[in-house]
N, C-alpha and C positions, 0 to 999 in steps of 0.2 A: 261497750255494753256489757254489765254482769249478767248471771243468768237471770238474778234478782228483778230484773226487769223486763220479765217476761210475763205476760197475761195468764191466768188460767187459761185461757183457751190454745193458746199458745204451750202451752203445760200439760192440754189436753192432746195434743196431736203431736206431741214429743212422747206421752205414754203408748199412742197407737202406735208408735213409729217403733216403738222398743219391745213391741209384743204384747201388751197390755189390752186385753177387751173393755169395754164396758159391761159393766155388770148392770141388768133391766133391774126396775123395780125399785130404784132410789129415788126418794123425793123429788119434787121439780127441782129446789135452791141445791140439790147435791150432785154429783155423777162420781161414780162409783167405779175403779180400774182394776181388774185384777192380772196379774203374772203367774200363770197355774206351774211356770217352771219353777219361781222360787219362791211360789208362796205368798206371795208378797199384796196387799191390799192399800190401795192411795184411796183417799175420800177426798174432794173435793168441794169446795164451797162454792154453788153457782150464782150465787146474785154477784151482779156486775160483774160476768166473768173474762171482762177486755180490761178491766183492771188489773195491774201489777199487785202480787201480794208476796212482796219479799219475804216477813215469815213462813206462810209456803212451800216457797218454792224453797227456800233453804232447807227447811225438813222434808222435801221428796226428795232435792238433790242429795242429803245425808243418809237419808232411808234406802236409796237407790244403789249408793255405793255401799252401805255396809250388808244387804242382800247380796250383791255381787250381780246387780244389774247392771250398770253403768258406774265407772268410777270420774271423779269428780270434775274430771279435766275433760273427760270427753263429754258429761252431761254440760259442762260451759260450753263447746266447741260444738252440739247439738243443737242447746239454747239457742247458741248468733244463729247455725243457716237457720233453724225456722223459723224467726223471727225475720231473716232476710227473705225468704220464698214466701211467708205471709205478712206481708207488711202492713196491709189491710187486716186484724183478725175476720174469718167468716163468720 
């Protein structure tokens, strides 16, 4: 499995996992994550968010490592378990 084939929601519980809140106040179809160590803001797209959206995830998995959040090999090796401990997205 790439990370590419991971759900937003899936996407969504790998940012809370890495420090990231949710930011109130974004539209229903968005969810909004901030990283107040490095700054860093992910926007999301919420319709159908048990969908894979490999553009995406590709660019938080780039955005991630060049902040110096997570570099590229361990946001892949994140992606499998969560994807394995939520097999079902909730």
């Amino acid at each position: 499995m790439s990370s590419s084939d991971i759900s937003q929601i899936h996407l969504g519980a790998m940012l809370s996992q890495l420090g990231f809140r949710e930011v109130s106040g974004a539209p229903d179809n968005q969810k909004i994550f901030a990283h107040k160590a490095t700054d860093t803001i992910v926007v999301l797209s919420w319709l159908h968010p048990e969908k894979p959206r490999p553009g995406i995830v590709a660019g938080v998995r780039r955005l991630l490592d060049e902040k110096g959040v997570i570099d590229r090999d361990d946001f892949d090796a994140l992606a499998r378990q969560i994807k394995s401990n939520h097999a079902q997205p909730v």
